[in-house]
C-alpha positions in Angstrom: -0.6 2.4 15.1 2.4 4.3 13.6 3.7 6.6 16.7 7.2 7.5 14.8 5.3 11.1 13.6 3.8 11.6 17.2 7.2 11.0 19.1 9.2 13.6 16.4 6.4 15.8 17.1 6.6 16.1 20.5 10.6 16.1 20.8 10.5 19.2 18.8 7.6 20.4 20.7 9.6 20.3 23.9 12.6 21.6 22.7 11.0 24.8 21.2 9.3 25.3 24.5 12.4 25.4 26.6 13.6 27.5 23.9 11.0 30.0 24.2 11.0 29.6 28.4 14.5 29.9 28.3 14.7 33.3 25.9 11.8 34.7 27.8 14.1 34.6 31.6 17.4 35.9 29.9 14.6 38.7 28.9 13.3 38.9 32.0 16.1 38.3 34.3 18.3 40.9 32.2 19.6 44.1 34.1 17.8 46.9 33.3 14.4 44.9 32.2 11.0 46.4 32.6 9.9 43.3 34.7 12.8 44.3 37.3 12.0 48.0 37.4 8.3 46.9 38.0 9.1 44.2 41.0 12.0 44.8 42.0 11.5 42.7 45.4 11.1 40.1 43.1 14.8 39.5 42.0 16.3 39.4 45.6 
């Protein structure tokens, strides 16, 4: 069974979703965000 296509596949997969994961906490974890005016007891 050819798994080449598979394995490329899923490299990229994980890279895009640590990516994502990552651009999503530099949004969240920014000063001034909406998530840290909402919980603020949250970032301590």
């Amino acid at each position: 069974m050819e798994t080449a296509k598979l394995k490329k596949f899923a490299q990229f997969a994980c890279r895009s979703l640590i990516e994502q994961v990552s651009a999503k906490l530099d949004l969240v974890l920014a000063d001034g965000s909406a998530a840290r005016r909402e919980q603020p007891k949250a970032f301590v």
